[in-house]
GUNU-995197 format. One record per residue (C-alpha): z, y, x; residue in three letters. Coordinates in nm, 2 decimals. Layout:
<atoms>
<atom><up>Z</up><north>Y</north><east>X</east><gudo>ALA</gudo></atom>
...
</atoms>
This chain:
<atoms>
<atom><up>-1.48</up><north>1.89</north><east>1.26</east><gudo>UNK</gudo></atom>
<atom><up>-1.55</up><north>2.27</north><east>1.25</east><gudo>UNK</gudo></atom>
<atom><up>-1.23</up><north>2.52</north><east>1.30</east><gudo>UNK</gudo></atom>
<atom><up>-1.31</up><north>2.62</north><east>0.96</east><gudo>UNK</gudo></atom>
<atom><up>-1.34</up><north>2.29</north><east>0.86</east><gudo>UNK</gudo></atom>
<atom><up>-1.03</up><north>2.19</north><east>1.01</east><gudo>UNK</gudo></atom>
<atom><up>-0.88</up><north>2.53</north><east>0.83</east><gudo>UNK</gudo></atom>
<atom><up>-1.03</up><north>2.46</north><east>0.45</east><gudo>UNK</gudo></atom>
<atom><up>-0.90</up><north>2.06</north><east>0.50</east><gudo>UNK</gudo></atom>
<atom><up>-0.49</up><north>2.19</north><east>0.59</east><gudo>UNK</gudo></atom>
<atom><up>-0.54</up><north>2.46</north><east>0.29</east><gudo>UNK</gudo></atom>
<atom><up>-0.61</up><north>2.21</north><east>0.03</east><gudo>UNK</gudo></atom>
<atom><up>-0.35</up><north>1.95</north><east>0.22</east><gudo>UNK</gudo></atom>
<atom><up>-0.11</up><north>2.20</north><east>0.21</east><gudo>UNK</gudo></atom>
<atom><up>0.00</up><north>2.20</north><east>0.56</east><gudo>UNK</gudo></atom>
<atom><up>-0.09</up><north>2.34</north><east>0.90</east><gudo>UNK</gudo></atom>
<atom><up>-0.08</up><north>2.11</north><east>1.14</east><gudo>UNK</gudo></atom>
<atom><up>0.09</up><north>2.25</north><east>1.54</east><gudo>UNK</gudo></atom>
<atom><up>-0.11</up><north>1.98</north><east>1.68</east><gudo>UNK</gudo></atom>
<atom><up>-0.45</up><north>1.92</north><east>1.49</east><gudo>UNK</gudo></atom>
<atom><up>-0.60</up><north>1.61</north><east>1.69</east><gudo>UNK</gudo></atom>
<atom><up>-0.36</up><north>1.43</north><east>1.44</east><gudo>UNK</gudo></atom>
<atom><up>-0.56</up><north>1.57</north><east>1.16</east><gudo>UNK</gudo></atom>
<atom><up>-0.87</up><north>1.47</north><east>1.35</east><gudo>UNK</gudo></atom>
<atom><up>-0.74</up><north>1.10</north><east>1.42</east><gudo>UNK</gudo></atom>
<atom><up>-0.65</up><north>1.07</north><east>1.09</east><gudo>UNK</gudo></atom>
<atom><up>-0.96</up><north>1.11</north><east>0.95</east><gudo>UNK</gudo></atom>
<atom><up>-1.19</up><north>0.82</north><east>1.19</east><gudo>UNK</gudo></atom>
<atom><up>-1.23</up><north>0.56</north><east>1.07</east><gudo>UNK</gudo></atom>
<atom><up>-1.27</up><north>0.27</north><east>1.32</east><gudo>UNK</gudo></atom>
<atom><up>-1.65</up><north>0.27</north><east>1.28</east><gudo>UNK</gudo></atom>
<atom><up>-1.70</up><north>0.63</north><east>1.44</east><gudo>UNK</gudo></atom>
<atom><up>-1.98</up><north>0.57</north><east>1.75</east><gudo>UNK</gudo></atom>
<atom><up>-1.71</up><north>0.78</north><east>1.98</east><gudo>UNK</gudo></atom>
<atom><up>-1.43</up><north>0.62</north><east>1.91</east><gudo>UNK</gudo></atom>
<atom><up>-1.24</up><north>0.50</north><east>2.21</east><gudo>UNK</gudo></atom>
<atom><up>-0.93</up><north>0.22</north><east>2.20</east><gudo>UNK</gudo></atom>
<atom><up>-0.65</up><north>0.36</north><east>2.00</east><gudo>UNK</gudo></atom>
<atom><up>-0.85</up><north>0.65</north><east>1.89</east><gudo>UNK</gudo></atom>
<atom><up>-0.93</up><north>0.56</north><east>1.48</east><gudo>UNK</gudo></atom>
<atom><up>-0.66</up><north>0.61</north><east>1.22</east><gudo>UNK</gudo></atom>
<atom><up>-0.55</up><north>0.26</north><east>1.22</east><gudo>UNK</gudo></atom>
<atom><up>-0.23</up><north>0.33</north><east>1.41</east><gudo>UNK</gudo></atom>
<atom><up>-0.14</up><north>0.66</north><east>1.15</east><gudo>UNK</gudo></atom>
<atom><up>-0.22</up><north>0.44</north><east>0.85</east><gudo>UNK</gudo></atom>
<atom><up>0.04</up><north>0.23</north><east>0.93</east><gudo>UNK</gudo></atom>
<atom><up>0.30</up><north>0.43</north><east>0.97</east><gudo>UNK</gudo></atom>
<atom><up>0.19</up><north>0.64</north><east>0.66</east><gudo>UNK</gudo></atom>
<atom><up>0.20</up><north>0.33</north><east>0.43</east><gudo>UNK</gudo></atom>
<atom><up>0.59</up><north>0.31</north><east>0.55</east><gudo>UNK</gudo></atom>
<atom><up>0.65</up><north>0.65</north><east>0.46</east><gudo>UNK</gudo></atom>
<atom><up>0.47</up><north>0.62</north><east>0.15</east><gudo>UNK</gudo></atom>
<atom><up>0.71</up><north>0.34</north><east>0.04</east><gudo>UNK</gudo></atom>
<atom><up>1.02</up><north>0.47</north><east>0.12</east><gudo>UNK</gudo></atom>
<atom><up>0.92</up><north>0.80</north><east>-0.01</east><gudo>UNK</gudo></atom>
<atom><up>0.81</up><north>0.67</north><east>-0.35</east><gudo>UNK</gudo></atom>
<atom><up>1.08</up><north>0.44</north><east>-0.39</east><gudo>UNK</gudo></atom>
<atom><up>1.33</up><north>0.73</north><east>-0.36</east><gudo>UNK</gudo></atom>
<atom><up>1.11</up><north>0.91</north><east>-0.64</east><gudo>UNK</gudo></atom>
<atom><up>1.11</up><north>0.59</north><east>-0.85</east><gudo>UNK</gudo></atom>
<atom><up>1.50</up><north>0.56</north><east>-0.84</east><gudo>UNK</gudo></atom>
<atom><up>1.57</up><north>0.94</north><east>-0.96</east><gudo>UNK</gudo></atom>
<atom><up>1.30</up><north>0.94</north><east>-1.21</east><gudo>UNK</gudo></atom>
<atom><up>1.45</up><north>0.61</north><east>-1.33</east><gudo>UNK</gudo></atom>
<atom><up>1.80</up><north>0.54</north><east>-1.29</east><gudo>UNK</gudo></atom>
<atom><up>1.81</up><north>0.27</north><east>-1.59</east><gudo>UNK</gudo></atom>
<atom><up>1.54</up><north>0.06</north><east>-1.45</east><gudo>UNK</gudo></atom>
<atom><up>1.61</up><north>-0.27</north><east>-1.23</east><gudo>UNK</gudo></atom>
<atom><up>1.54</up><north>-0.33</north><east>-0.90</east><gudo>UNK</gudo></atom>
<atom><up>1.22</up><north>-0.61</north><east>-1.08</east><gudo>UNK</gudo></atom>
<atom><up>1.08</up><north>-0.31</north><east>-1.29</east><gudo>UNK</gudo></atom>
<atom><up>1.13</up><north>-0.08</north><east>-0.94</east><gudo>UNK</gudo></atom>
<atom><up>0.92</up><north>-0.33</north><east>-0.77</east><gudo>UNK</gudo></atom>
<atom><up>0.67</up><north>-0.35</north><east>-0.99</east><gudo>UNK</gudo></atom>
<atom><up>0.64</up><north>0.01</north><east>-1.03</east><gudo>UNK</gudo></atom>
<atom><up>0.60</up><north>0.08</north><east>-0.63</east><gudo>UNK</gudo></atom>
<atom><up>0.32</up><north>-0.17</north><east>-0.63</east><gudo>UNK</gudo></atom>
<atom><up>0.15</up><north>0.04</north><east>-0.95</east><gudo>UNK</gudo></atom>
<atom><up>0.22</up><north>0.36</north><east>-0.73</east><gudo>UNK</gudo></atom>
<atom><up>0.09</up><north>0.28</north><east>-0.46</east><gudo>UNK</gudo></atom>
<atom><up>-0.17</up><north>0.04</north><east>-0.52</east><gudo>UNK</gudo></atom>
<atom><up>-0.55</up><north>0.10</north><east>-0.35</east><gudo>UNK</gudo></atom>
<atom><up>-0.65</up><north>0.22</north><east>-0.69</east><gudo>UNK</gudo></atom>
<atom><up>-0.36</up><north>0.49</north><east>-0.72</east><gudo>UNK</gudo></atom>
<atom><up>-0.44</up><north>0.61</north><east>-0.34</east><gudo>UNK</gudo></atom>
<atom><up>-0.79</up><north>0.61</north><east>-0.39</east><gudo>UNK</gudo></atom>
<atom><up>-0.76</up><north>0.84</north><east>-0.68</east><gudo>UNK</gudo></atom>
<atom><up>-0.53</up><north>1.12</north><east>-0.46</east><gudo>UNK</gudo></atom>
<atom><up>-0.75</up><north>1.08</north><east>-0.15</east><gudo>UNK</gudo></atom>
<atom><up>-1.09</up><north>1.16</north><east>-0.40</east><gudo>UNK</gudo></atom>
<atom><up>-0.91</up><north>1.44</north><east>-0.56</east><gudo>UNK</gudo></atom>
<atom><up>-0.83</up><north>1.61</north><east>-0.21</east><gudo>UNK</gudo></atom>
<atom><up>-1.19</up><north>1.51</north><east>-0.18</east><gudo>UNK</gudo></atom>
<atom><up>-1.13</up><north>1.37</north><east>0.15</east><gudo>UNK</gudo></atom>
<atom><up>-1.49</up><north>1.17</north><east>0.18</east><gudo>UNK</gudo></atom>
<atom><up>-1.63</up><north>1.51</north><east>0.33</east><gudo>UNK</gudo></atom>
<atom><up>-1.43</up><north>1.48</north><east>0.59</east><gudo>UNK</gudo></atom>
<atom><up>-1.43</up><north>1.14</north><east>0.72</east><gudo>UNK</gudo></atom>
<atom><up>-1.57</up><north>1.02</north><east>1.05</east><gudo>UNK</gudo></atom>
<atom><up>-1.74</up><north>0.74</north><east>0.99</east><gudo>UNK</gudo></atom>
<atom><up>-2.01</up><north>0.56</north><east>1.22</east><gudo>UNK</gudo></atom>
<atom><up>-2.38</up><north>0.52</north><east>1.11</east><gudo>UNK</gudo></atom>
<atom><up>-2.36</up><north>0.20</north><east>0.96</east><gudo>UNK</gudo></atom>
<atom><up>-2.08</up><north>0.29</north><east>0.70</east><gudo>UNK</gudo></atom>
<atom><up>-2.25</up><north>0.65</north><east>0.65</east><gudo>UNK</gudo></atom>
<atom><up>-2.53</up><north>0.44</north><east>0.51</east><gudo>UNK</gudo></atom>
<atom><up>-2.35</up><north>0.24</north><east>0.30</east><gudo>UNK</gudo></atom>
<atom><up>-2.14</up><north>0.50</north><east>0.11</east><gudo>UNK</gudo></atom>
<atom><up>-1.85</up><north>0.46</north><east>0.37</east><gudo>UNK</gudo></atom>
<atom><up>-1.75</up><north>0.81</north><east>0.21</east><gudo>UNK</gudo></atom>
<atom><up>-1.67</up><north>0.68</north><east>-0.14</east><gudo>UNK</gudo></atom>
<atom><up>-1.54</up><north>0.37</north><east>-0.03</east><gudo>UNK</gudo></atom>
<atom><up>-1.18</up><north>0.26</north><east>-0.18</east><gudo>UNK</gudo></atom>
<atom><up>-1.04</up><north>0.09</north><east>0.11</east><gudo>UNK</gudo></atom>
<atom><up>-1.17</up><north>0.39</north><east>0.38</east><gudo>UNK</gudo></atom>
<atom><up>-1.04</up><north>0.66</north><east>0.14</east><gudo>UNK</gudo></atom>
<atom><up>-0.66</up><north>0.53</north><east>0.07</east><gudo>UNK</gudo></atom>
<atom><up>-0.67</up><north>0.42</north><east>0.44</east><gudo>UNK</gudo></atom>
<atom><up>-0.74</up><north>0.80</north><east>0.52</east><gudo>UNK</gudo></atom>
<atom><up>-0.52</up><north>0.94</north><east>0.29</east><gudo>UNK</gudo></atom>
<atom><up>-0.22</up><north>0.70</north><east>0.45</east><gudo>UNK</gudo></atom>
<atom><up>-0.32</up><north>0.80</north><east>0.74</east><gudo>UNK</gudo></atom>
<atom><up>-0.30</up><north>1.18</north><east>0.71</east><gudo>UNK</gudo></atom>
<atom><up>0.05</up><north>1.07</north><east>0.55</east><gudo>UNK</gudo></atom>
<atom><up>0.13</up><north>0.94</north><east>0.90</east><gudo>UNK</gudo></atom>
<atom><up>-0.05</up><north>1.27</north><east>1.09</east><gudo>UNK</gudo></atom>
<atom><up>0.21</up><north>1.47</north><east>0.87</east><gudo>UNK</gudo></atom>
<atom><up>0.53</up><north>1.30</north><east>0.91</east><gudo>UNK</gudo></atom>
<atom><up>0.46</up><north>1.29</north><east>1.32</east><gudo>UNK</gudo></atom>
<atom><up>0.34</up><north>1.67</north><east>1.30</east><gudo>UNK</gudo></atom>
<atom><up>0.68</up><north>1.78</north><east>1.08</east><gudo>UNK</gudo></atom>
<atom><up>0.93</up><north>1.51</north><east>0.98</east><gudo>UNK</gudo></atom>
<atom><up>0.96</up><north>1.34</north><east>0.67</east><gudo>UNK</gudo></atom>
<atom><up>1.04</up><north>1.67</north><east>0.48</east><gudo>UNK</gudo></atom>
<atom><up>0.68</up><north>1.76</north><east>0.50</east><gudo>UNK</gudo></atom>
<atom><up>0.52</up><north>1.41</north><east>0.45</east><gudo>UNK</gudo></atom>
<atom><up>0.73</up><north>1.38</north><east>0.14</east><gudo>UNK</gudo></atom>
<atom><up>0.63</up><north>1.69</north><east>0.05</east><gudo>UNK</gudo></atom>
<atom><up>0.27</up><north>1.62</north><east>0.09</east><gudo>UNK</gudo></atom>
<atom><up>0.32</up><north>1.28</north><east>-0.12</east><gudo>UNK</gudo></atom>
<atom><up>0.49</up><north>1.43</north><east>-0.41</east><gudo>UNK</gudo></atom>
<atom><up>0.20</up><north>1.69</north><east>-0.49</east><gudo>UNK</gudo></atom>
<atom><up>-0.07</up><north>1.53</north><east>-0.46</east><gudo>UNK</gudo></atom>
<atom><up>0.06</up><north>1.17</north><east>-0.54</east><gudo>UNK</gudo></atom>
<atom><up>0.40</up><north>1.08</north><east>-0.70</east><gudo>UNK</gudo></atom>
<atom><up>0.43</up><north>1.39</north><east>-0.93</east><gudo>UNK</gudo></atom>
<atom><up>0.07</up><north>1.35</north><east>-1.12</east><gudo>UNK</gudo></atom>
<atom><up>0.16</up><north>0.98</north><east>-1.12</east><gudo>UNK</gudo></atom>
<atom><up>0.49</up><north>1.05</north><east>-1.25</east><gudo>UNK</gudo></atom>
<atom><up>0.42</up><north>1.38</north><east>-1.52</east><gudo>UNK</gudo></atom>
<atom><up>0.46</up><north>1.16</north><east>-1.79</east><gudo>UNK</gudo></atom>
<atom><up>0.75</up><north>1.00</north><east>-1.74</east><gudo>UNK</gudo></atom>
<atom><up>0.56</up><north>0.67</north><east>-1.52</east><gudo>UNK</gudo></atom>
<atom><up>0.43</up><north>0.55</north><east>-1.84</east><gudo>UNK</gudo></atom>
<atom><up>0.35</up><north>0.17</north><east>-1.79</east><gudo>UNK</gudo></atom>
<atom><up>0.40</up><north>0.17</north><east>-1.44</east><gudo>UNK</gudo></atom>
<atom><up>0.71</up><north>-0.12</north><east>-1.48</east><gudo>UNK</gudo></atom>
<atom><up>0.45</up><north>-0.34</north><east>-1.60</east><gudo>UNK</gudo></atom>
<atom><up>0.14</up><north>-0.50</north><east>-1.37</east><gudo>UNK</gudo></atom>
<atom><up>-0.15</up><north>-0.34</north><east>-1.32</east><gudo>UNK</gudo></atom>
<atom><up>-0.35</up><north>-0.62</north><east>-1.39</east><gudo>UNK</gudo></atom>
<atom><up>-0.71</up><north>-0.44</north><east>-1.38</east><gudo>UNK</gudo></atom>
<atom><up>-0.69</up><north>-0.27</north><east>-1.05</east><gudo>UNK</gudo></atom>
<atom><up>-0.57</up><north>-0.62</north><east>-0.93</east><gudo>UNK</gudo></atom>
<atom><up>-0.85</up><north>-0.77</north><east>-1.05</east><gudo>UNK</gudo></atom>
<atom><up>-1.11</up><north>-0.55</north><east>-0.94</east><gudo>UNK</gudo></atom>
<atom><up>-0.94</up><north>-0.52</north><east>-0.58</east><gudo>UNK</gudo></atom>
<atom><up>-0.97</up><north>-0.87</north><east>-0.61</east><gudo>UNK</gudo></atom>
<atom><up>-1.33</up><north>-0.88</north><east>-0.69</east><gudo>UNK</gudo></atom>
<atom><up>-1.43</up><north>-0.61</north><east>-0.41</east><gudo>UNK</gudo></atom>
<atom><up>-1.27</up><north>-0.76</north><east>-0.16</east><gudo>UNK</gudo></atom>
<atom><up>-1.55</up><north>-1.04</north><east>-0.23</east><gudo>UNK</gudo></atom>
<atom><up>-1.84</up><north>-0.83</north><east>-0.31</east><gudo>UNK</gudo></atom>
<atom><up>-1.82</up><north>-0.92</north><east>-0.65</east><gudo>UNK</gudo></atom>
<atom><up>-1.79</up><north>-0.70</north><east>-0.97</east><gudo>UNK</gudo></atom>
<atom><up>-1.74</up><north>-0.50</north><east>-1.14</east><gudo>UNK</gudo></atom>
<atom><up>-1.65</up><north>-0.66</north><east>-1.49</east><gudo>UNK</gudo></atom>
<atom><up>-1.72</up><north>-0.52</north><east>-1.85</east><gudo>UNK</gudo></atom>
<atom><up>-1.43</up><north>-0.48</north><east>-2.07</east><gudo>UNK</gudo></atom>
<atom><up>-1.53</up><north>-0.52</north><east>-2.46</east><gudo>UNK</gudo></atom>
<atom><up>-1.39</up><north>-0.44</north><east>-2.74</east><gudo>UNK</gudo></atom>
<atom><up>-1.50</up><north>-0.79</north><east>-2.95</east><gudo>UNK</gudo></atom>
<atom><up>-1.23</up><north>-0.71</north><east>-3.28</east><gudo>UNK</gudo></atom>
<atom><up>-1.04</up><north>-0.51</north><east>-3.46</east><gudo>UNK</gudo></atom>
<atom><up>-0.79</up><north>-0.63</north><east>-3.69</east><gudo>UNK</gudo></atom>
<atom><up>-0.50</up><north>-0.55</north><east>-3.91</east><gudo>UNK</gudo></atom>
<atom><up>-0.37</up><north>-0.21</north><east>-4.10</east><gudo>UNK</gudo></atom>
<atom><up>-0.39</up><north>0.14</north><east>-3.90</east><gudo>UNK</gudo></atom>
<atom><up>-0.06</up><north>0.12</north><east>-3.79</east><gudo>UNK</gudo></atom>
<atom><up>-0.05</up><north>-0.24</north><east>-3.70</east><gudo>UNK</gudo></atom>
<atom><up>-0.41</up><north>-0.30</north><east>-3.51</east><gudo>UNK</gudo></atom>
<atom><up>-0.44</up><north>-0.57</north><east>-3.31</east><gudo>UNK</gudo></atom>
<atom><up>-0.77</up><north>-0.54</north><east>-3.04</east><gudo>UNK</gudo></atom>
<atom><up>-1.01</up><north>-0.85</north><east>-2.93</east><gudo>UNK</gudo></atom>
<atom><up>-1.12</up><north>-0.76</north><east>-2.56</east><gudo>UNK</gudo></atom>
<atom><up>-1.32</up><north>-0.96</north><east>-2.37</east><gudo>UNK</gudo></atom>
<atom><up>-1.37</up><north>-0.96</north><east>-1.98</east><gudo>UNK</gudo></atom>
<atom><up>-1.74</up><north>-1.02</north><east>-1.87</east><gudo>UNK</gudo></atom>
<atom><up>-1.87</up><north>-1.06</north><east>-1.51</east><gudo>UNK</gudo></atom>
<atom><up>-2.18</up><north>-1.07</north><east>-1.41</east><gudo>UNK</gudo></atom>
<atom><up>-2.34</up><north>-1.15</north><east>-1.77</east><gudo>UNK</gudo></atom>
<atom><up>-2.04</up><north>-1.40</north><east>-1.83</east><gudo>UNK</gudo></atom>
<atom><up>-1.80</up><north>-1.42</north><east>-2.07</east><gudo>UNK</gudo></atom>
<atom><up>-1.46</up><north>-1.49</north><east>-1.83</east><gudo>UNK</gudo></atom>
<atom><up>-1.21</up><north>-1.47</north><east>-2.10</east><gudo>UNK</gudo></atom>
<atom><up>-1.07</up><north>-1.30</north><east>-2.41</east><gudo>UNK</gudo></atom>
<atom><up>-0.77</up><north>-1.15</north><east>-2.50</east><gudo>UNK</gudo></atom>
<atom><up>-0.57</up><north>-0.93</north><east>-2.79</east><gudo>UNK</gudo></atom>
<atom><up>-0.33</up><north>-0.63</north><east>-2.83</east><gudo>UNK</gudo></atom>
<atom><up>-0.16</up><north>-0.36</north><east>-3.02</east><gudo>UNK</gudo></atom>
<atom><up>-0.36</up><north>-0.12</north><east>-2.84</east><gudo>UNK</gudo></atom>
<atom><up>-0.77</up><north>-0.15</north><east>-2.61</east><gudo>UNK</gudo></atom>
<atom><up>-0.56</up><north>-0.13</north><east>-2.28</east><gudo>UNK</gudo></atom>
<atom><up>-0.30</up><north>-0.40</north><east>-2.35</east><gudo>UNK</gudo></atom>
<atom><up>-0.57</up><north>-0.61</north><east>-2.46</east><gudo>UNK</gudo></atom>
<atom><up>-0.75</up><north>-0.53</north><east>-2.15</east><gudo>UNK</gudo></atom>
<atom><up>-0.47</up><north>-0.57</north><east>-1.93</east><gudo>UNK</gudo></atom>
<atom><up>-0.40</up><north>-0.93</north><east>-2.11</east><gudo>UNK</gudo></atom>
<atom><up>-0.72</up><north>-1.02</north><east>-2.05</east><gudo>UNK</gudo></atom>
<atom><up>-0.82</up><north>-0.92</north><east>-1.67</east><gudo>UNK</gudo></atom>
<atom><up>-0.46</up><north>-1.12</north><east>-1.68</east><gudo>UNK</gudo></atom>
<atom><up>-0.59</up><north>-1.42</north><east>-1.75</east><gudo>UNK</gudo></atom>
<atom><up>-0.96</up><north>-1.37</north><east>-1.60</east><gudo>UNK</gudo></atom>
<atom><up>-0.74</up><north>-1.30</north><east>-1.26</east><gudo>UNK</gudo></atom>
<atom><up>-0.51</up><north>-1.65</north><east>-1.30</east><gudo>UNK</gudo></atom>
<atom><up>-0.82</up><north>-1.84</north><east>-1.36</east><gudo>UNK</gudo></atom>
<atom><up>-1.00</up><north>-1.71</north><east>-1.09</east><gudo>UNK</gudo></atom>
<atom><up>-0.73</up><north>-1.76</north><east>-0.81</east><gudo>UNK</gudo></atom>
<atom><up>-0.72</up><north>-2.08</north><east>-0.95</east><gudo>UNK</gudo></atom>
<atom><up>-1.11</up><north>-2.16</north><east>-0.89</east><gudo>UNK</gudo></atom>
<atom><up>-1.08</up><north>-2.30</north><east>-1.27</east><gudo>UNK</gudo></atom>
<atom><up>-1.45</up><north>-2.29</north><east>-1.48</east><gudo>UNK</gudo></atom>
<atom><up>-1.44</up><north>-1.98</north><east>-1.74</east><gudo>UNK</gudo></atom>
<atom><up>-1.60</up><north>-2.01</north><east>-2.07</east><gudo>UNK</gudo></atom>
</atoms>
């Protein structure tokens, strides 16, 4: 990484790091041809996914004092869920910067979920180990928790049962699955939606709600059960 590289990166993070080989280790991945023992992000993306929880679990308890420590829980795992990471570490457009080795340079290492959120944990880490947990929590609640939260954390005390799915799917090399719409039914104000989950030109189940994303959520909901299950789908 350039200087000015390194400069445009900490301007669009928001901070400047006093010792920048963080920055640096936070961005190689494990695949990186130089990489020596120790030297990948593995270490900073652990510590960062710490911080991460206890920051956003903080946030989750302010924004919502009436909830219970179940909807909490399943709140932090919408928050910071691969999917949720993934989206903050494309938006920073982190991919650019990774240091990747040749093999997952070829493969689209730089759009990868897993590589991006791991990054974006990482630099988490880098941060909190650069300035304390003032500027890591700093960090997380711009380019995180506050989009996540603007309005009001809408649905994130219920499963995400779509991201679960398709994390589940990846992490197989299968996917991804075709949500569609198979019904509508009912008066304006009372529609009910017929979605259907398809995978690989099969029908893996069907489900309904008020609204296209309940009935989505429903229904990669049961496609999700059956699958863990190893049961036959129709």
């Amino acid at each position: 990484m350039t200087e000015q590289e390194r400069a445009d990166l900490e301007e669009i993070l928001g901070h400047h790091f006093q010792t920048s080989e963080r920055l640096e280790r936070a961005l190689t991945h494990r695949s990186h041809r130089q990489n020596s023992e120790g030297s990948d992000n593995e270490r900073l993306e652990f510590l960062g996914d710490r911080v991460l929880g206890l920051v956003a679990s903080e946030a989750l308890c302010g924004v919502f004092p009436a909830w219970d420590s179940g909807s909490l829980s399943k709140g932090l795992s919408r928050l910071v869920s691969a999917s949720s990471i993934h989206g903050a570490a494309r938006r920073l457009g982190l991919g650019g910067y990774l240091r990747i080795g040749p093999g997952e340079e070829k493969t689209g290492g730089r759009e990868k979920k897993r590589l991006l959120a791991d990054a974006y944990e990482a630099i988490v880490g880098a941060i909190y180990l650069d300035a304390g947990l003032k500027a890591a929590a700093g960090f997380l609640h711009r380019t995180l928790l506050e989009p996540a939260l603007d309005g009001r954390g809408e649905g994130l005390e219920s499963p995400d049962h779509k991201s679960a799915l398709q994390e589940w799917l990846q992490r197989r090399g299968l996917g991804p699955v075709e949500y569609r719409v198979r019904s509508e039914s009912g008066p304006e104000h009372r529609k009910m939606f017929e979605v259907e989950v398809w995978l690989s030109g099969k029908r893996m189940a069907a489900s309904e709600g008020r609204t296209k994303k309940e009935a989505e959520q429903a229904a990669a909901r049961v496609t999700l059960g059956a699958l863990e299950s190893g049961k036959e789908m129709a």
